[in-house]
C-alpha positions as CSV (number, residue, x, y, z in Angstrom):
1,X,0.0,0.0,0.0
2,X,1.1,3.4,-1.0
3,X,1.7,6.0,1.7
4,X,-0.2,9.4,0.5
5,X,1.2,11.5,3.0
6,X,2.5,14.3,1.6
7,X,6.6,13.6,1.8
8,X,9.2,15.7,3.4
9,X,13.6,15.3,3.0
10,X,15.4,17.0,6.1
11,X,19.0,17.5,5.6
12,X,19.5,18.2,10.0
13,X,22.5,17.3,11.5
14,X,21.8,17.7,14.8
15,X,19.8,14.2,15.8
16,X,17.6,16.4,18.6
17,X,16.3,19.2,16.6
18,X,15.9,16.5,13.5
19,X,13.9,14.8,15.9
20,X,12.0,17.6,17.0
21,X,10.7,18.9,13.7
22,X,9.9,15.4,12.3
23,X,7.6,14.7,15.0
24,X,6.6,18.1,14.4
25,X,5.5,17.5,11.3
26,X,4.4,13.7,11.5
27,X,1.6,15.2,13.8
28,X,1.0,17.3,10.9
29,X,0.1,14.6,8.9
30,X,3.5,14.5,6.9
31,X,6.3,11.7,6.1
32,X,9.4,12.8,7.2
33,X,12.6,11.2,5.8
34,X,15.9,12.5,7.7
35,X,19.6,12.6,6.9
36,X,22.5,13.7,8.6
37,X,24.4,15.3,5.0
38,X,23.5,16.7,1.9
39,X,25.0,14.3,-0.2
40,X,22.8,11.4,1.2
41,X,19.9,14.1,0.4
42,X,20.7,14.4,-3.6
43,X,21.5,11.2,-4.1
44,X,18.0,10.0,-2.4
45,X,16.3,12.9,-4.3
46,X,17.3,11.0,-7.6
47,X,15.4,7.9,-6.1
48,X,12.4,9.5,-5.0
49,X,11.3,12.9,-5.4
50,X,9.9,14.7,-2.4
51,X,6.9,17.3,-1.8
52,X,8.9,20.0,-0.1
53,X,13.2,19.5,1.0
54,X,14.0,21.1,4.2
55,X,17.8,22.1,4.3
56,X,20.1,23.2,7.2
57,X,22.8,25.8,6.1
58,X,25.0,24.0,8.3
59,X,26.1,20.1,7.7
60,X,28.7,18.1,7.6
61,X,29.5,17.1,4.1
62,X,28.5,20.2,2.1
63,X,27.5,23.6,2.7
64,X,23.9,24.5,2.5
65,X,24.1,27.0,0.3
66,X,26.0,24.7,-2.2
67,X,23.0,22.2,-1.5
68,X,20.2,24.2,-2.3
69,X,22.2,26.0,-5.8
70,X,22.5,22.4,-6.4
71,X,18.9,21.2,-6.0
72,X,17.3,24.5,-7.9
73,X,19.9,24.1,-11.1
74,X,19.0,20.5,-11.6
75,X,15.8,20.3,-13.7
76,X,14.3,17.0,-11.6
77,X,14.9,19.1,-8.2
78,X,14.2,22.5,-9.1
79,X,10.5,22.5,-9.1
80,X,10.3,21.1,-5.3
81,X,9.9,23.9,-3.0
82,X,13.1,24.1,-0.1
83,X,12.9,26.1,2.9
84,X,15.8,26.5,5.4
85,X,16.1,25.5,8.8
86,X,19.0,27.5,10.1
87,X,20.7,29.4,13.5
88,X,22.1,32.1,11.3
89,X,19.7,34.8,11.3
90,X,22.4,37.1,9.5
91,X,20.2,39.4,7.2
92,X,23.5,38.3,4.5
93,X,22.9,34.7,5.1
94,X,19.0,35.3,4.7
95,X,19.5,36.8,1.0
96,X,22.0,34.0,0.4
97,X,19.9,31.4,0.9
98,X,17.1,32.8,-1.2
99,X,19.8,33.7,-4.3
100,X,20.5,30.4,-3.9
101,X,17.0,28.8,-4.8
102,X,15.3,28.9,-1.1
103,X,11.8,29.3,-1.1
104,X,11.4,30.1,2.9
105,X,13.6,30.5,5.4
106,X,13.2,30.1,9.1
107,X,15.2,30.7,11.8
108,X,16.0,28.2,15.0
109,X,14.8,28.1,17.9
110,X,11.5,28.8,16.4
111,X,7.6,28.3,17.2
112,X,6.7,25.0,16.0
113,X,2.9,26.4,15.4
114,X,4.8,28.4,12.4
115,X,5.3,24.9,11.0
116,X,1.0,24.6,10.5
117,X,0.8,27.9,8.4
């Protein structure tokens, strides 16, 4: 049987706040696939496209900015919708992230009820 929730990537390297959100949004009625990198994100991307890709600026393997420039010039990847998860509220790292291909950006610690809107 096919699972018709609506389905969620989240590069997150830190295991607490990965865990946070995605029981955030499994309450939300969402199926939430983690990883730890954003290498393990593009190459799982190429397996299975997901509804909306959320993207920390800040992981281990590649930077986040490099990830999302990544997944908005490939034509598979570009149409999904990424928002950022990120501590750097820098109004520089903000415009960044958009010129890179973000579609939202939201800055941790947050309120998790922003998640429903």
């Amino acid at each position: 049987m096919r699972d018709e929730r609506p389905y969620l990537m989240l590069a997150e390297e830190d295991d607490l706040l990965a865990e946070i959100i995605s029981f955030r949004l499994e309450l939300l009625g969402y199926r939430v696939e983690r990883m730890k990198g954003g290498q393990e994100l593009l190459e799982q991307t190429r397996r299975d496209l997901p509804d909306l890709i959320i993207v920390d600026l800040f992981l281990p393997d590649i930077s986040g900015f490099d990830l999302i420039n990544q997944l908005s010039s490939e034509p598979q990847t570009d149409p999904v919708p990424i928002l950022v998860f990120s501590t750097d509220s820098e109004l520089e790292s903000v415009e960044k992230a958009y010129a890179a291909g973000a579609d939202d950006f939201l800055v941790v610690p947050f309120d998790p009820t922003v998640m429903e809107s």
